[in-house]
C-alpha positions as CSV (number, residue, x, y, z in Angstrom):
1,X,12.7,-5.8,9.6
2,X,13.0,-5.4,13.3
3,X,10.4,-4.4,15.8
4,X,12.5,-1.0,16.4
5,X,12.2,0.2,12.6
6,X,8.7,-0.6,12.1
7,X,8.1,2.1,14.7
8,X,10.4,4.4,13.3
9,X,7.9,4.5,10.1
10,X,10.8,2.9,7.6
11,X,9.7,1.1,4.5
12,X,10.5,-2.2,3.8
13,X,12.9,-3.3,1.2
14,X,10.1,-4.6,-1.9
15,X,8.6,-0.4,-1.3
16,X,11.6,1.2,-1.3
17,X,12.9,-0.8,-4.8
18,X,9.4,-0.2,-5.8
19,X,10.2,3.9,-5.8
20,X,13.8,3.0,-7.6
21,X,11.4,1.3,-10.1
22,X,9.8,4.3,-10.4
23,X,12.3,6.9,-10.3
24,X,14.4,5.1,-13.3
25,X,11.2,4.3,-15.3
26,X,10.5,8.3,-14.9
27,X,13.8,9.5,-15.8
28,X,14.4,11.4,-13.2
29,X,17.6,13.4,-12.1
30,X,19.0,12.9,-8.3
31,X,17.8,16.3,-7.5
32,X,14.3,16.0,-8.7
33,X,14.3,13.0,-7.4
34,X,14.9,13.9,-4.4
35,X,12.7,17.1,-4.7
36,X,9.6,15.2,-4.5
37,X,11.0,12.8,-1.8
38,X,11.4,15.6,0.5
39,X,8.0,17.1,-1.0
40,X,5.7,14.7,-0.9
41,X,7.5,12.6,1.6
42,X,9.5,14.5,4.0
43,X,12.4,12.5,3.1
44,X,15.7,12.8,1.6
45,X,15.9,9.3,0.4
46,X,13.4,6.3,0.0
47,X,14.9,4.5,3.1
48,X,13.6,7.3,5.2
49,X,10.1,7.3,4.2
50,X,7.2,6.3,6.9
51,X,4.1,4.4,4.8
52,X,2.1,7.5,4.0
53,X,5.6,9.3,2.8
54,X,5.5,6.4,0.3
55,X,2.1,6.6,-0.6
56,X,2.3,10.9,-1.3
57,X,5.2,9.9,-3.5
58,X,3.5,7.1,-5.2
59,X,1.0,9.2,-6.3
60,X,3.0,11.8,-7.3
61,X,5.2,9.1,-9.4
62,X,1.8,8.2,-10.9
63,X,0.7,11.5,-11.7
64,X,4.2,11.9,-13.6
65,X,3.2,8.8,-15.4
66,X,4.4,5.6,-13.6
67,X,2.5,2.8,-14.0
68,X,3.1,-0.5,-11.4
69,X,2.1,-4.0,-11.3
70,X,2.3,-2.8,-7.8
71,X,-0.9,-0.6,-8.7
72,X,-2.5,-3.2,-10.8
73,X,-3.1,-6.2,-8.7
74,X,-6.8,-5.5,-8.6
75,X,-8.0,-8.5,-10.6
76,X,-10.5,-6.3,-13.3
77,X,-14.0,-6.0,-13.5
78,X,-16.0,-9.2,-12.6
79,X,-19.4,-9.5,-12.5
80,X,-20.5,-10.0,-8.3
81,X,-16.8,-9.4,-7.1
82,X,-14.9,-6.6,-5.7
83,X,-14.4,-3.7,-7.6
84,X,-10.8,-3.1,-8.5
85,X,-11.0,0.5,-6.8
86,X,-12.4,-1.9,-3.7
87,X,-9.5,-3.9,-3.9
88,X,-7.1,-1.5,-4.0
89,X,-8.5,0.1,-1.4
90,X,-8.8,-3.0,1.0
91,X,-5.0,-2.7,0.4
92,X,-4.6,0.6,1.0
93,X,-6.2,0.1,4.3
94,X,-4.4,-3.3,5.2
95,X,-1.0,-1.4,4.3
96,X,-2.1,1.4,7.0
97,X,-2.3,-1.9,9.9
98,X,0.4,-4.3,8.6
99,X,3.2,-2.1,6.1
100,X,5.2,-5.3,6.1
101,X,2.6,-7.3,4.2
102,X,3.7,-6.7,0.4
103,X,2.9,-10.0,-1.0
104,X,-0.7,-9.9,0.7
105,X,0.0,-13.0,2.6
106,X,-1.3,-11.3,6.3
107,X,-4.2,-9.6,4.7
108,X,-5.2,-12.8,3.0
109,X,-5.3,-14.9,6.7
110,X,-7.0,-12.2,8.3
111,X,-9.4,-12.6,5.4
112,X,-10.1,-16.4,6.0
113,X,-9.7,-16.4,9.6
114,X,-12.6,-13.6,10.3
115,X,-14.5,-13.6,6.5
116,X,-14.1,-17.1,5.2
117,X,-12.3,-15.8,2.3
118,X,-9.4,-18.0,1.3
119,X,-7.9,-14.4,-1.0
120,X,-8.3,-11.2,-1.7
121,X,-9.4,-12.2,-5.1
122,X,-12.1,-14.2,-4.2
123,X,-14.2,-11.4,-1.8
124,X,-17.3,-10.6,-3.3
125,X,-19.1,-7.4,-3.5
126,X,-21.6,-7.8,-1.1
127,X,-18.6,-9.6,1.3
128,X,-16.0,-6.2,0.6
129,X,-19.0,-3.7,2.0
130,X,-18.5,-5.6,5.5
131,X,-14.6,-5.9,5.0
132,X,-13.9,-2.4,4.4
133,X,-15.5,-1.3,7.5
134,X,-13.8,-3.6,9.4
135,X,-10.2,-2.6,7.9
136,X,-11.1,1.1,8.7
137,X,-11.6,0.3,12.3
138,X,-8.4,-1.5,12.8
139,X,-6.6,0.7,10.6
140,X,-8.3,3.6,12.8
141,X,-7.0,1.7,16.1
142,X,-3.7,1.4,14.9
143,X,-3.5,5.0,14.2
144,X,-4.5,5.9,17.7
145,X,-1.9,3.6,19.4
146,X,1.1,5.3,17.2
């Protein structure tokens, strides 16, 4: 992806095959597809979306009943770990700084470089009530220099 698009707000390839995914799994016709692109996204097709256009229609999919391995990376409940919904919002927040980290690779140096956390799996409990903070800032940042 080139420096000029990720201003522009467009989606990387592995997001927009992962609304394709969704749209097929669904059922859905072109036109409602594209109904609750330009809904919830203010787009007439995937490739237009910006990151929180693909997150509205995420959810949407999901309240229509998609279900993702994209959502379900979360690892489960372990005891002294990360709560799934922690997880998935660490994510969440990571996606609003870096959108072209799909595979988690960026996050996951961030997280040894500054938390001495080789993975996202790995972060404690205690550890994700000081990450999450810090990913709120610098997502926070981010959205101030757009």
């Amino acid at each position: 992806m080139t420096r000029q698009s990720r201003r522009s707000g467009h989606l990387p390839a592995k997001r927009i095959a992962v609304i394709h995914v969704a749209r097929k799994q669904l059922g859905l016709d072109d036109e409602s597809y594209r109904d609750i692109l330009h809904q919830y996204g203010g787009a007439r097709s995937a490739a237009e979306l910006d990151i929180l256009g693909f997150e509205n229609v995420m959810s949407r999919f999901e309240r229509l009943g998609f279900r993702s391995t994209w959502t379900k990376r979360t690892f489960g409940n372990r005891a002294g770990m990360a709560s799934p919904a922690q997880i998935e919002y660490m994510r969440h927040l990571w996606c609003r700084y870096d959108p072209d980290d799909v595979n988690d690779a960026h996050l996951n140096a961030w997280l040894f470089k500054y938390h001495h956390v080789s993975a996202l799996r790995f972060i404690s409990a205690e550890k994700a009530e000081k990450v999450i903070p810090a990913l709120k800032a610098m997502a926070g940042r981010k959205q101030d220099q757009i």
